[in-house]
C-alpha positions as MATLAB code, in Angstrom:
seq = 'XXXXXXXXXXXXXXXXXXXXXXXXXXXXXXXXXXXXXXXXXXXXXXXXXXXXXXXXXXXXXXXXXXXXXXXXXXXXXXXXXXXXXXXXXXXXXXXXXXXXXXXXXXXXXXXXXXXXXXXXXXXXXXXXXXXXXXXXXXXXXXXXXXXXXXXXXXXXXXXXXXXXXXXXXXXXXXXXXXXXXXXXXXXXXXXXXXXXXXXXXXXXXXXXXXXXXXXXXXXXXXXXXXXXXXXXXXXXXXXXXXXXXXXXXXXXXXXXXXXXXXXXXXXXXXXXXXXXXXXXXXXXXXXXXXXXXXXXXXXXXXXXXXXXXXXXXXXXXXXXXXXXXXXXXXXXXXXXXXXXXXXXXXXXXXXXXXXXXXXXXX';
ca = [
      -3.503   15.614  -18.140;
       0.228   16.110  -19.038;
       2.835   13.331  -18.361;
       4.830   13.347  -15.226;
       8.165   12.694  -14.603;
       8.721   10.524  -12.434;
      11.590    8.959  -10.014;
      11.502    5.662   -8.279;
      13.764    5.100   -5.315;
      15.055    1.657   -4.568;
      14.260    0.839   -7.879;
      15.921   -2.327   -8.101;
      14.186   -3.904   -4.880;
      11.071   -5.873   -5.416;
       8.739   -3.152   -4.875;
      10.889   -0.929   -7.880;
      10.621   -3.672   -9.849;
       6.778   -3.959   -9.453;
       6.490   -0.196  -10.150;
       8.231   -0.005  -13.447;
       5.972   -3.181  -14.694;
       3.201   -1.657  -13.562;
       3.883    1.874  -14.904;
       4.783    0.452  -18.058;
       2.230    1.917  -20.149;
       0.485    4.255  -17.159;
      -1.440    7.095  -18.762;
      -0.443    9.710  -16.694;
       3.203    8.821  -15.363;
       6.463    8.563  -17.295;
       9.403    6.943  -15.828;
      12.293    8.943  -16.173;
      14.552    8.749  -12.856;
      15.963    5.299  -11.018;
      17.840    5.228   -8.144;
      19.161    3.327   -5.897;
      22.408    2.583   -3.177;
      25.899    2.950   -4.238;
      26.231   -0.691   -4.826;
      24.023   -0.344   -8.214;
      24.517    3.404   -9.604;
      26.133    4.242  -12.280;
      25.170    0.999  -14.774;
      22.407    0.406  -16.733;
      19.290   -0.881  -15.256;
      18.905   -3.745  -17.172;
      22.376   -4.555  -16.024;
      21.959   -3.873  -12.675;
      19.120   -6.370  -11.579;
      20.480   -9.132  -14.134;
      20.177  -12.196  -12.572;
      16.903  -10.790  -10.030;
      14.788   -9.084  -11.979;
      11.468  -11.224  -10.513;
       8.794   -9.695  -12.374;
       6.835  -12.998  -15.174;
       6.863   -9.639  -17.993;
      10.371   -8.896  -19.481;
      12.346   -5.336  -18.412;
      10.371   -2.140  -20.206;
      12.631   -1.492  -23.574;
      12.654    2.023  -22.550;
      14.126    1.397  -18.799;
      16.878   -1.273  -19.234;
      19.137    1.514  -20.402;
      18.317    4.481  -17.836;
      21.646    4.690  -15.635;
      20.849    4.447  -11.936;
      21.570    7.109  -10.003;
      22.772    7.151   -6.305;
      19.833    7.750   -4.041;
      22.105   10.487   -2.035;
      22.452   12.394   -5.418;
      19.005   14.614   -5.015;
      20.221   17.239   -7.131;
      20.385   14.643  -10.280;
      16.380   13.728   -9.152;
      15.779   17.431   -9.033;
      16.908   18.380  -12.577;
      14.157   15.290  -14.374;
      11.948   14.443  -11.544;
       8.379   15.774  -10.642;
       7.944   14.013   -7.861;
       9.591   10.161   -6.950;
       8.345    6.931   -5.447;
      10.249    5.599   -2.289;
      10.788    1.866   -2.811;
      13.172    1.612   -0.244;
      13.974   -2.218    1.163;
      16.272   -1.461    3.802;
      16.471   -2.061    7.565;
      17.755    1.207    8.246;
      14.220    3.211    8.966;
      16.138    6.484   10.241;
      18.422    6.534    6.942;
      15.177    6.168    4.537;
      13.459    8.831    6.386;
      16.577   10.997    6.337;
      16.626   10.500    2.501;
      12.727   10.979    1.890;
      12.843   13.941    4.072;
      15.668   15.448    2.068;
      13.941   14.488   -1.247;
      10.921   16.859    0.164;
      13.232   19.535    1.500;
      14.739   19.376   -2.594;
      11.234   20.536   -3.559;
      10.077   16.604   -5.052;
       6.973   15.340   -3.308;
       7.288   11.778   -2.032;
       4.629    8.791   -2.334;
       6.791    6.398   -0.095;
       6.053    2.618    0.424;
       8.549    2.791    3.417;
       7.078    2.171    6.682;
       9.914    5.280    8.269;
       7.418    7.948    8.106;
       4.061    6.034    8.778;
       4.087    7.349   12.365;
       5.682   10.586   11.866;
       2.928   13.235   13.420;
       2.455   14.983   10.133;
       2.592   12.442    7.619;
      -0.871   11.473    6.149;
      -0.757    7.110    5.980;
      -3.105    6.974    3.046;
      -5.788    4.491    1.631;
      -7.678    6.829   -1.092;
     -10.697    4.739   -0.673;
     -11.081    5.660    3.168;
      -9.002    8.800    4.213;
      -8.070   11.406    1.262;
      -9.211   14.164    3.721;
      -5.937   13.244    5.257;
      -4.042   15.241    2.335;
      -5.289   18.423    4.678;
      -2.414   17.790    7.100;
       0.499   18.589    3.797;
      -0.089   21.922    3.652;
       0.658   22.341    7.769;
       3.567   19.277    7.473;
       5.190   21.491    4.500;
       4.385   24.944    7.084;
       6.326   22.546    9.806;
       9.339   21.726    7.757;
       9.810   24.997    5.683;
       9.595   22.609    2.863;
       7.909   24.651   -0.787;
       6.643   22.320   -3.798;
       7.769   19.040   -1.114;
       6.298   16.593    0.959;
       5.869   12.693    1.955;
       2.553   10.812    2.038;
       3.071    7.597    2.464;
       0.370    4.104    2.020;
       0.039    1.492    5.239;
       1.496   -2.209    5.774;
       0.573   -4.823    3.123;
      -1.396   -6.732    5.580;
      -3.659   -3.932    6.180;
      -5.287   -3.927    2.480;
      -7.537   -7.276    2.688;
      -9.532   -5.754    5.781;
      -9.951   -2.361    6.168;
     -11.575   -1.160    3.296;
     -14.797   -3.427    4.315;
     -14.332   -2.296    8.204;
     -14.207    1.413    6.833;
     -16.839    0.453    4.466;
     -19.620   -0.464    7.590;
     -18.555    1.926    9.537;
     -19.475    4.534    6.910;
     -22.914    2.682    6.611;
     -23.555    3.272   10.220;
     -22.278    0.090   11.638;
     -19.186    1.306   13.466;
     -17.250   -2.054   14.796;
     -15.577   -2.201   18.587;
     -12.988   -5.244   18.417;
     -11.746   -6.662   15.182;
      -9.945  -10.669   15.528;
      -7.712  -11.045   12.546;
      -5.479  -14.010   10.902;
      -3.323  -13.433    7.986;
      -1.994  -16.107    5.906;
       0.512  -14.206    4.073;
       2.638  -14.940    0.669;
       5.969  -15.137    0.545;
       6.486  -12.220   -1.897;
       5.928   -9.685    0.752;
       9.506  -10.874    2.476;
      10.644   -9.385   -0.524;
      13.972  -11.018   -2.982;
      15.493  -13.393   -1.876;
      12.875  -13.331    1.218;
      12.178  -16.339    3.112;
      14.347  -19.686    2.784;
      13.024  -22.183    0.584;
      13.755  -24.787    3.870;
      11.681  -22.597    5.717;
       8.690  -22.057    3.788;
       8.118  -25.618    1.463;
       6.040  -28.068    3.121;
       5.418  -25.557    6.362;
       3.980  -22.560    7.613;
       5.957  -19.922    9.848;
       4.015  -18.724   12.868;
       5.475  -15.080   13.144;
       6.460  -12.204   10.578;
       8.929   -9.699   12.729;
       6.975   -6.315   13.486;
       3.481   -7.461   11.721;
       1.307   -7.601   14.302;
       1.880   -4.819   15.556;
       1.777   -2.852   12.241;
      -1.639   -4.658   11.738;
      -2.878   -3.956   14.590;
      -2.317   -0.088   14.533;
      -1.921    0.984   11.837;
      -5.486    0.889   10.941;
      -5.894    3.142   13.692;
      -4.119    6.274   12.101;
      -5.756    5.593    8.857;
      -9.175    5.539   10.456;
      -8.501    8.485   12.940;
      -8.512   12.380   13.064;
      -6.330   15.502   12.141;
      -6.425   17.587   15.445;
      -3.958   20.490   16.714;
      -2.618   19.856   13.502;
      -1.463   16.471   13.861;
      -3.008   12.881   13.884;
      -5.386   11.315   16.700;
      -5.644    7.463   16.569;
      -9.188    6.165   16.194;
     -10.120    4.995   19.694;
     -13.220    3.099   19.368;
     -11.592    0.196   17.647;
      -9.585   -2.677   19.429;
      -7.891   -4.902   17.083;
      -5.964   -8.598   18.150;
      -3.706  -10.012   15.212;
      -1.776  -12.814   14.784;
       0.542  -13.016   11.358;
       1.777  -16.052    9.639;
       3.582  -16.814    6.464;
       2.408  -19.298    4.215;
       3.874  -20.837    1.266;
       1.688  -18.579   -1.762;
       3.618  -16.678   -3.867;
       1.034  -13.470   -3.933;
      -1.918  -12.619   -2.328;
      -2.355  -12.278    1.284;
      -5.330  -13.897    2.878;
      -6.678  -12.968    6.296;
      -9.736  -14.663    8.355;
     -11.404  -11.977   10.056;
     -14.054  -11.793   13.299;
     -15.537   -8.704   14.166;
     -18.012   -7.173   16.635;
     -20.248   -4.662   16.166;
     -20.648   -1.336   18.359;
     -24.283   -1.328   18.938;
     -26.540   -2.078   16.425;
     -25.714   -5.574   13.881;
     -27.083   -5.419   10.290;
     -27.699   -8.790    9.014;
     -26.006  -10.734    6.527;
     -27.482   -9.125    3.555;
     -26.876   -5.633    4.555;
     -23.479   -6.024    4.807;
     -22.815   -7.722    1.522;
     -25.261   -5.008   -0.368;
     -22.965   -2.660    1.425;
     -19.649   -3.875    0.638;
     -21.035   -4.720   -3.267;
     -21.841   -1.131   -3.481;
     -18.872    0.561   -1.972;
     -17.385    3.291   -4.430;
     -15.370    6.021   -2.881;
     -13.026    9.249   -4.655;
     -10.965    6.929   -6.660;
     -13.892    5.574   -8.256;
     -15.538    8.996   -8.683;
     -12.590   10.399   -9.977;
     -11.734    7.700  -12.692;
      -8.643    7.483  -11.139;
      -6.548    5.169  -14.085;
      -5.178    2.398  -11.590;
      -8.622    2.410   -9.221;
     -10.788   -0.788   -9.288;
     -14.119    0.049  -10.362;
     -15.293   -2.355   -7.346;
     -12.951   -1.455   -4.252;
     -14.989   -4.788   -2.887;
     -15.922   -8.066   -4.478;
     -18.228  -10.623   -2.567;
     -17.696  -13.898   -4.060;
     -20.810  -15.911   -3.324;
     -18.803  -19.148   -3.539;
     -18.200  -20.949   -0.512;
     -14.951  -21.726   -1.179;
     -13.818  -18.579   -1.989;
     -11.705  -16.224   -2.108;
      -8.335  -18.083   -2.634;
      -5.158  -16.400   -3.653;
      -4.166  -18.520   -7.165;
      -7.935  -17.283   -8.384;
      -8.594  -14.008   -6.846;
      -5.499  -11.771   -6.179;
      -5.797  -10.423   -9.595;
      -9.583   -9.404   -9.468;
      -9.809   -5.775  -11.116;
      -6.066   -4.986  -12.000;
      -5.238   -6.832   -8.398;
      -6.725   -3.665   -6.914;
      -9.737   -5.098   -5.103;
     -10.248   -6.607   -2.095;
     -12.071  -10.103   -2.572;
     -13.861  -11.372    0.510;
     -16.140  -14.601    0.885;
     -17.873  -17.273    3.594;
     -19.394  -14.206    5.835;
     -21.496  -15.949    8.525;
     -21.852  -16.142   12.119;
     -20.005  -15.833   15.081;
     -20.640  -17.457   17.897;
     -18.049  -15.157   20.132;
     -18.079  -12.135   17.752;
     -21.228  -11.260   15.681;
     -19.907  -12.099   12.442;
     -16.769  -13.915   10.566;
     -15.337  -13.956    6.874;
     -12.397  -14.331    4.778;
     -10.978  -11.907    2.717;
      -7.820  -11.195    0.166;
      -6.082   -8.941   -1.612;
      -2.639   -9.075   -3.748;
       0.092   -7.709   -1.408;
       2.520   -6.742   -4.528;
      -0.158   -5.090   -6.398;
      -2.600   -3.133   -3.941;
      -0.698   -3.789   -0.987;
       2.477   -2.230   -2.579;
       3.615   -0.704   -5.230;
       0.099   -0.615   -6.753;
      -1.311    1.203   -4.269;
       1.282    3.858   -4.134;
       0.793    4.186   -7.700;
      -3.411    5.127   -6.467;
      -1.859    7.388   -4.247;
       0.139    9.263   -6.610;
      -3.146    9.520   -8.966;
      -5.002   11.245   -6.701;
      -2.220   13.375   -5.525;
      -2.089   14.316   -9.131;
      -5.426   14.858   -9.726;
      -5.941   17.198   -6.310;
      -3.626   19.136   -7.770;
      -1.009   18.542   -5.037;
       1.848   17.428   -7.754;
       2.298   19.530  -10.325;
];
């Protein structure tokens, strides 16, 4: 396969900064575009995140002396660009969907870690593990827009990743689950730079991340639902009750789970053989940045825990542990994943591979 070109948006945000270390040496992708707002265009990267560049690996050689672009300046994306990644860290929702939108109108396909267009009708939200049939819907969202060689597909919440891979994972098995009780515990890191106050977080835990719970809690319902009249239907067999908190890790984002069962239970052993043996397109595809287990079961009882786990198979797994009963729900267990890596820019980086490999970005 032939290098891409490609663009990152909001490239000096956290979730920019993640991409370019993690596209570093990426076999398929070649950075060649950064942008970002007025503030920082026109200077050298290196320059322009001196002082906050938070990655523990130095600035890429080859990227400390791209000049970053203004985001609003599509026609300088259009002239290197393939397609771009939206990194976007703003507050403004209706501004980053303006710009995405116009980025796909340009003709440059869009793998967006903004939450703007996770709702929008004809936007597949996309975990490659559970729903690449989703990609069905671009051809009818480029029909909608007019748009040619464009489009947006955008990947889920952070706090989605540690659970819904081994909910998606029974219910393919033929265990479908009714109501889902979930906890996250989750790192500071996914406040993004400068993120939380120290005061707040050291020696505490804060009870309530704005807008997570509700992202949580349906979210998962797009992702696991239907393309009908040429749009998407939320799954409707699943309830799900979520309470968020942030804890003082740095990465990794750790949720206690309870679920219940639609009809019939498998016992303990089923559903670890299942989740242990869980392989879906990425892994069939040899997709570069796919774990080759989506699912780890650590047998420990005192596992998972962020420090050890997050980074299990290029931080692209989902590590889960102490699965036993429930005396309200059929079952409980703790899971994990790393909310920088999978839950971010990571997992856009999945997305884009597949993209690639369907043939959808050329």
């Amino acid at each position: 396969m032939k290098k891409f070109k490609v663009g990152i948006l909001g490239a000096t945000g956290m979730v920019g900064q993640n991409y370019i270390r993690l596209l570093e040496n990426h076999p398929w992708f070649n950075v060649v575009y950064l942008a970002a707002s007025s503030n920082s265009a026109g200077i050298a990267y290196g320059e322009s995140v001196k002082g906050r560049w938070q990655m523990t690996t130095p600035i890429p050689e080859k990227i400390k002396n791209i000049i970053v672009e203004d985001v609003s300046n599509i026609s300088r994306a259009q002239k290197k660009c393939d397609f771009v990644f939206s990194a976007f860290e703003i507050s403004d929702k209706n501004l980053v969907k303006e710009i995405e939108e116009k980025y796909a109108e340009a003709g440059i396909p869009v793998v967006s870690n903004a939450s703007a267009n996770r709702w929008t009708e004809d936007v597949p939200m996309l975990i490659p593990e559970i729903n690449s049939t989703h990609l069905d819907i671009l051809e009818i969202q480029k029909k909608n827009h007019k748009w040619n060689k464009g489009f947006i597909v955008v990947k889920p919440n952070c706090s989605l990743q540690s659970y819904i891979t081994p909910i998606h994972a029974l219910n393919q098995a033929g265990f479908p689950i009714k109501k889902i009780i979930i906890t996250t515990l989750q790192a500071v890191s996914g406040a993004g730079y400068p993120g939380v106050p120290s005061l707040d977080m050291i020696d505490n835990i804060v009870p309530l991340i704005g807008g997570e719970e509700d992202k949580t809690e349906d979210e998962p319902l797009k992702i696991l639902g239907t393309i009908k009249d040429n749009k998407f239907i939320k799954n409707k067999d699943i309830t799900i009750s979520a309470t968020c908190t942030r804890v003082p890790v740095s990465d990794g984002h750790l949720a206690t789970v309870n679920i219940l069962f639609k009809d019939k239970k498998p016992s303990k052993e089923e559903i670890i053989k299942i989740w242990n043996e869980f392989k879906s397109i990425p892994q069939d595809l040899n997709l570069p940045s796919a774990p080759i287990h989506p699912i780890i079961y650590k047998e420990e009882e005192n596992r998972p825990q962020p420090k050890k786990d997050r980074d299990n198979d290029k931080g692209m797994a989902t590590t889960i542990g102490r699965l036993r009963d429930c005396k309200i729900f059929d079952y409980k267990f703790v899971t994990l994943s790393h909310n920088t890596v999978r839950g971010a820019a990571g997992g856009g980086i999945l997305n884009a591979e597949l993209l690639a490999k369907k043939g959808y970005i050329k």
